[in-house]
Residue frames as a rotation matrix with the C-alpha (Angstrom) as fourth column:
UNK 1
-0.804 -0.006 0.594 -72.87
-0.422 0.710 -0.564 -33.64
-0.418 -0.704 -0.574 -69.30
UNK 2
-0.625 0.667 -0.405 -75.64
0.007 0.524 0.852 -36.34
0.781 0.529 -0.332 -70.48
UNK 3
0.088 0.868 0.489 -78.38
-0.751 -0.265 0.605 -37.50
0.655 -0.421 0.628 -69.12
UNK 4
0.808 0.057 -0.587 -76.66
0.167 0.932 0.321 -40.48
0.565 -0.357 0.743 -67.93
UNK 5
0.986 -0.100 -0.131 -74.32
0.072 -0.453 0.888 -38.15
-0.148 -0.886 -0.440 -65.90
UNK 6
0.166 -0.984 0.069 -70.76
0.810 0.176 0.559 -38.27
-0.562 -0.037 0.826 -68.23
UNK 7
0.357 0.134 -0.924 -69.01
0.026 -0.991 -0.133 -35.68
-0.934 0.024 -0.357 -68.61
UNK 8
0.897 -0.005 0.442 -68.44
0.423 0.301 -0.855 -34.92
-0.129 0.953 0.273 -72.41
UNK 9
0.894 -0.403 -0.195 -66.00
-0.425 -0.901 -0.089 -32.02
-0.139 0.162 -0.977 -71.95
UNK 10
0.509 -0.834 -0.213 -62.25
-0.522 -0.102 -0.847 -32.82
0.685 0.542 -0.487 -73.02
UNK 11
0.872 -0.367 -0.323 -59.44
0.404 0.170 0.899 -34.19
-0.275 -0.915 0.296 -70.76
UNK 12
0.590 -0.744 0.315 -56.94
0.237 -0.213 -0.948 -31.53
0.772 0.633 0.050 -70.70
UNK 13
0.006 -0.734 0.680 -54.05
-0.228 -0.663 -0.713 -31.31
0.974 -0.151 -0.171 -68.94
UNK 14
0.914 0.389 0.115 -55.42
-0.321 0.521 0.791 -33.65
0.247 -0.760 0.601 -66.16
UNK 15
-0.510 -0.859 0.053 -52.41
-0.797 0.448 -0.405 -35.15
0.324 -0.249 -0.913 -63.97
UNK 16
0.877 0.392 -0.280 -53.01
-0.023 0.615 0.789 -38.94
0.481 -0.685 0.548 -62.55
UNK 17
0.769 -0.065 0.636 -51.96
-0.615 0.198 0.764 -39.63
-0.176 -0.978 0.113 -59.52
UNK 18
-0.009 -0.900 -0.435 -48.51
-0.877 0.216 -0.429 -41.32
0.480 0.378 -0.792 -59.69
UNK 19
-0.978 -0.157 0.136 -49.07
-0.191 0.937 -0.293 -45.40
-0.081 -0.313 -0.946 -59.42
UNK 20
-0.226 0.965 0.134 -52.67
-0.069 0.121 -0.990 -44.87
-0.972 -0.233 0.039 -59.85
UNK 21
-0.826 0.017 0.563 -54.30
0.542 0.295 0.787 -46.55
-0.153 0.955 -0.253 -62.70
UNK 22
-0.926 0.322 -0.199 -56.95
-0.375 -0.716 0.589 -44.97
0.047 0.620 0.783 -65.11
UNK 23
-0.936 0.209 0.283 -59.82
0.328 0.809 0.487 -46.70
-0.127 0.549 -0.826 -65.31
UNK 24
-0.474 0.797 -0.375 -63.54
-0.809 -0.562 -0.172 -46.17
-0.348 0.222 0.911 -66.73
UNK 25
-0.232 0.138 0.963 -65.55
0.195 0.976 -0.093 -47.94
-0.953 0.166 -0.253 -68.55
UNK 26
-0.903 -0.023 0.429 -66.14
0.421 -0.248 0.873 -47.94
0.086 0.969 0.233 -72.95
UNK 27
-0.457 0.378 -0.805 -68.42
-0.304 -0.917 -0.258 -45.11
-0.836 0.127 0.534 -73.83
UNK 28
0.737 0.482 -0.474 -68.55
-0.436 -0.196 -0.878 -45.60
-0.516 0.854 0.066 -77.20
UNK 29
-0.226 -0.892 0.392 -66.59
-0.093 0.421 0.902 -48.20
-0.970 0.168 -0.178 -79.78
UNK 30
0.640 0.673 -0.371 -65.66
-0.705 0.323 -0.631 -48.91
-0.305 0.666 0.681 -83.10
UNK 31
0.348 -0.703 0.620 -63.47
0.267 0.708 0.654 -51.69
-0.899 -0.062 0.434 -84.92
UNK 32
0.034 -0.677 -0.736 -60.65
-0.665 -0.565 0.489 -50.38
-0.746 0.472 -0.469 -87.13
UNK 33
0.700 0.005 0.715 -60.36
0.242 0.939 -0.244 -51.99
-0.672 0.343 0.656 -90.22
UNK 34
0.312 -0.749 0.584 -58.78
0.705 -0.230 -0.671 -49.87
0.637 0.621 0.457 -92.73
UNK 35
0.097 -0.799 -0.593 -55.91
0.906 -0.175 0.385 -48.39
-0.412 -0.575 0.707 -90.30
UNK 36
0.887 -0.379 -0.266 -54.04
-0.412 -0.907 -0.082 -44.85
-0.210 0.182 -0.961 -91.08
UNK 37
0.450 -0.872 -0.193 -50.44
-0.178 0.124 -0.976 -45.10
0.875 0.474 -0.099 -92.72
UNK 38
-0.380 -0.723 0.576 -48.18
-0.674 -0.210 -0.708 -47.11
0.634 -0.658 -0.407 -89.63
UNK 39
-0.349 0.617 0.706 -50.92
-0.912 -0.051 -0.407 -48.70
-0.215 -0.786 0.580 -88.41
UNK 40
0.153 0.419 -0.895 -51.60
-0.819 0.560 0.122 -51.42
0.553 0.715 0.429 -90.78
UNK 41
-0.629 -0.568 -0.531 -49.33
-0.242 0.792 -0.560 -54.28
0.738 -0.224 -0.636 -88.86
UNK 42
-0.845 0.243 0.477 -52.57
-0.513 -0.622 -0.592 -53.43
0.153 -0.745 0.650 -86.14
UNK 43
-0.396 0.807 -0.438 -55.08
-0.914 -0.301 0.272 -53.99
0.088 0.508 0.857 -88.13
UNK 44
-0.046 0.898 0.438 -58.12
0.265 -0.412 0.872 -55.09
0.963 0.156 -0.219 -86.94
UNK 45
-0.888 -0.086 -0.451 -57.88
0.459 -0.135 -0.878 -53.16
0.014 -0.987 0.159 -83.49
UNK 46
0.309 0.951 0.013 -60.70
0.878 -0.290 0.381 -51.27
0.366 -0.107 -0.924 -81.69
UNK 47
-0.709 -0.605 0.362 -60.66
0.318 -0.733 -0.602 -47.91
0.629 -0.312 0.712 -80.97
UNK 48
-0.181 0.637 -0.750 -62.89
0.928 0.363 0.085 -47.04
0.326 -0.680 -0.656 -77.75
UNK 49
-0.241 0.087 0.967 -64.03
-0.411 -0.911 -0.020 -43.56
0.879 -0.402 0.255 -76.01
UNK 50
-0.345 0.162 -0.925 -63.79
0.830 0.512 -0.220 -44.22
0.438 -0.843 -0.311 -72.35
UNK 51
0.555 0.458 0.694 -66.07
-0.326 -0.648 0.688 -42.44
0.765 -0.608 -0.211 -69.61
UNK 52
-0.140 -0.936 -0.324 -63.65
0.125 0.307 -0.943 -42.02
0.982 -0.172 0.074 -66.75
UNK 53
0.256 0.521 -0.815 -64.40
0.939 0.068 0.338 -43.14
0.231 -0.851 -0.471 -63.25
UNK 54
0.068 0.420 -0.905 -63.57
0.730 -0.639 -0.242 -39.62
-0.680 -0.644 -0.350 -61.87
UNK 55
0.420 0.728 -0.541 -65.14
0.011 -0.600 -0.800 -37.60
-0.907 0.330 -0.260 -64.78
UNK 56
0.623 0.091 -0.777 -64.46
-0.700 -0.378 -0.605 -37.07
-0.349 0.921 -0.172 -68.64
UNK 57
0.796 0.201 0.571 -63.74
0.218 0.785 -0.580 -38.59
-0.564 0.586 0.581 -71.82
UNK 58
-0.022 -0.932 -0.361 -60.88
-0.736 -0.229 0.637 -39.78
-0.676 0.279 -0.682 -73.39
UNK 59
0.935 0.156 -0.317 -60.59
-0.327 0.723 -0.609 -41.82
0.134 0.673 0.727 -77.08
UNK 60
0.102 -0.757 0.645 -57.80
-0.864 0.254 0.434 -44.82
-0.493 -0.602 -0.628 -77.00
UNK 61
-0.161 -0.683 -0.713 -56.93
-0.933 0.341 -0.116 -47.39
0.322 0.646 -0.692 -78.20
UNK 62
0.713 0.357 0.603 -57.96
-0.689 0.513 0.511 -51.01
-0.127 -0.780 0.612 -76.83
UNK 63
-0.222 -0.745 -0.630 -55.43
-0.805 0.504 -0.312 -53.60
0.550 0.438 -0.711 -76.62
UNK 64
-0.883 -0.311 0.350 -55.34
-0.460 0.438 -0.772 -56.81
0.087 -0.843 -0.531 -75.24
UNK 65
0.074 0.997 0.018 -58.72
-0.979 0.076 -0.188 -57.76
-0.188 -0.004 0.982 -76.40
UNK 66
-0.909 -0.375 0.183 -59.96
-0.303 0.895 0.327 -61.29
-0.287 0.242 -0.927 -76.44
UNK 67
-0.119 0.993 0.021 -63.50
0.984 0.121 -0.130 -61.64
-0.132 0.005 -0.991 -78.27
UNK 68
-0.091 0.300 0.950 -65.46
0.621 -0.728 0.289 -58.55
0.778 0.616 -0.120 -78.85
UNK 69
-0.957 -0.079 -0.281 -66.24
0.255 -0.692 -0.675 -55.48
-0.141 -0.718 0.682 -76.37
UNK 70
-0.140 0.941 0.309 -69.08
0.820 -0.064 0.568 -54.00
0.554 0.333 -0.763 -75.71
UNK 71
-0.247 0.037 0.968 -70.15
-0.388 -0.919 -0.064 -50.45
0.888 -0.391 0.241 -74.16
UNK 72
0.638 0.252 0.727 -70.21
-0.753 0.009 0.658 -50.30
0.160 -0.968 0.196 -70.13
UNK 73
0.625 -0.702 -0.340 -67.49
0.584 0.710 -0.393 -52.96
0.517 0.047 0.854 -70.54
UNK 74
0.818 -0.575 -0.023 -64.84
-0.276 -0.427 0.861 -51.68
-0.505 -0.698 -0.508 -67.29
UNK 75
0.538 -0.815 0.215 -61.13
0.465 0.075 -0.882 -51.01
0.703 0.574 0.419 -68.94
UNK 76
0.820 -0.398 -0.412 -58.23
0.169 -0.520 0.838 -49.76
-0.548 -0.756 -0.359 -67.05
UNK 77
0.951 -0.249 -0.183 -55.13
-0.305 -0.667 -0.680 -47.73
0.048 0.703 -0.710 -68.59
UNK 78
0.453 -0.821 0.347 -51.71
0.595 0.569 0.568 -49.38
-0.664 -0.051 0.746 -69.63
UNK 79
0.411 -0.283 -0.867 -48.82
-0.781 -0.600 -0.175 -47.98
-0.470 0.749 -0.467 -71.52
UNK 80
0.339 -0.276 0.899 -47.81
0.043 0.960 0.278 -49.62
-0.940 -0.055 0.338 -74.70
UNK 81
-0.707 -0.700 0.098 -45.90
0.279 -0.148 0.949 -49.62
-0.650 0.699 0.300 -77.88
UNK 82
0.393 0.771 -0.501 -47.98
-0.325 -0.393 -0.860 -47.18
-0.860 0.501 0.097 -80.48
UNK 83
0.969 -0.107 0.223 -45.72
0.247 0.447 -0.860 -47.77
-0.008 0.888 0.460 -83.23
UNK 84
0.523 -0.808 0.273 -42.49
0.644 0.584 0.494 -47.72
-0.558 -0.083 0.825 -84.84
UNK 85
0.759 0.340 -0.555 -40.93
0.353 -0.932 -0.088 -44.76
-0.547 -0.129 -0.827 -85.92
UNK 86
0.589 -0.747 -0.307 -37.92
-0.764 -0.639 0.089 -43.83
-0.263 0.182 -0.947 -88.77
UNK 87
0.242 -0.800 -0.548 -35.15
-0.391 0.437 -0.810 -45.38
0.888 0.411 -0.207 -90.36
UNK 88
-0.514 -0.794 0.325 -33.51
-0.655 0.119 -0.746 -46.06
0.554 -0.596 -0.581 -87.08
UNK 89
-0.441 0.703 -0.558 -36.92
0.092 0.653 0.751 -47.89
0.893 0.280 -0.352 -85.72
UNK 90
-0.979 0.074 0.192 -37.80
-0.205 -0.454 -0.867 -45.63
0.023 -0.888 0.460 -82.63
UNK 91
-0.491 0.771 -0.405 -39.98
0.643 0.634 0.430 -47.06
0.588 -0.049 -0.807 -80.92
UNK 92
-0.530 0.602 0.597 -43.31
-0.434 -0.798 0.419 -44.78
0.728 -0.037 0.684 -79.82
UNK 93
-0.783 0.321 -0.532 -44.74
0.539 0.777 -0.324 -45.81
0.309 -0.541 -0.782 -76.77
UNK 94
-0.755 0.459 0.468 -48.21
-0.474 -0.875 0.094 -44.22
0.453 -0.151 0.879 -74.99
UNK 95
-0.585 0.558 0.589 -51.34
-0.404 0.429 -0.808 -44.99
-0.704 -0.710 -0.025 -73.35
UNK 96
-0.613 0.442 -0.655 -53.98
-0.183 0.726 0.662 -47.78
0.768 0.526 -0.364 -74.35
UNK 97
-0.014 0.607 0.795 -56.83
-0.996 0.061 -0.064 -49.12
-0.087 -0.792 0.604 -72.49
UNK 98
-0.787 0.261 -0.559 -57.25
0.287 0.957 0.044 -53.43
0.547 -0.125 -0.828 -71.84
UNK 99
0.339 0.904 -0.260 -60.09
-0.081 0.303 0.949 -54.66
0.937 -0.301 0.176 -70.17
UNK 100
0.119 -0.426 0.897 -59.80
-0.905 -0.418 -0.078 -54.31
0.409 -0.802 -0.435 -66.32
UNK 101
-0.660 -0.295 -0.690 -58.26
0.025 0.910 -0.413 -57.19
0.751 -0.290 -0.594 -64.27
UNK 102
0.261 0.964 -0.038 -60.55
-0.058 0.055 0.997 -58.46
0.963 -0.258 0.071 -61.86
């Protein structure tokens, strides 16, 4: 735990609440430039550690960004296409954070 009261420890195995969204707010960010192999069509995205309203950190993706972020900036969890997968072109879907709706 910091001194500002988040917890650092993993998030494992946590269940959410079915219909209940994630949300938190950015921890810590940086902006991707050079991607990972798959990722390129991304490129420039942010990737974000969020401090979750009821306790620990989790690293994500940000999507959905207009303009720049900043830390203490309130996000809330969405699922969305990660990438594109194989010959056949399976798509890979998962979680992402956006900026929370007001």
């Amino acid at each position: 735990m910091t001194e500002s009261g988040v917890d650092l420890s993993p998030v494992v195995n946590r269940e959410i609440e079915r219909g209940k969204v994630a949300r938190g707010v950015i921890f810590s960010y940086t902006r991707v430039q050079e991607p990972p192999a798959g990722f390129e069509a991304q490129a420039p995205f942010y990737l974000a550690l969020v401090a979750l309203d009821d306790g620990g950190l989790i690293t994500a993706q940000l999507t959905d960004v207009d303009g720049e972020v900043a830390i203490g900036d309130a996000v809330e969890m969405v699922t969305r296409k990660l990438t594109t997968d194989g010959q056949r072109g399976m798509i890979v879907y998962g979680y992402k954070f956006r900026p929370a709706m007001k």
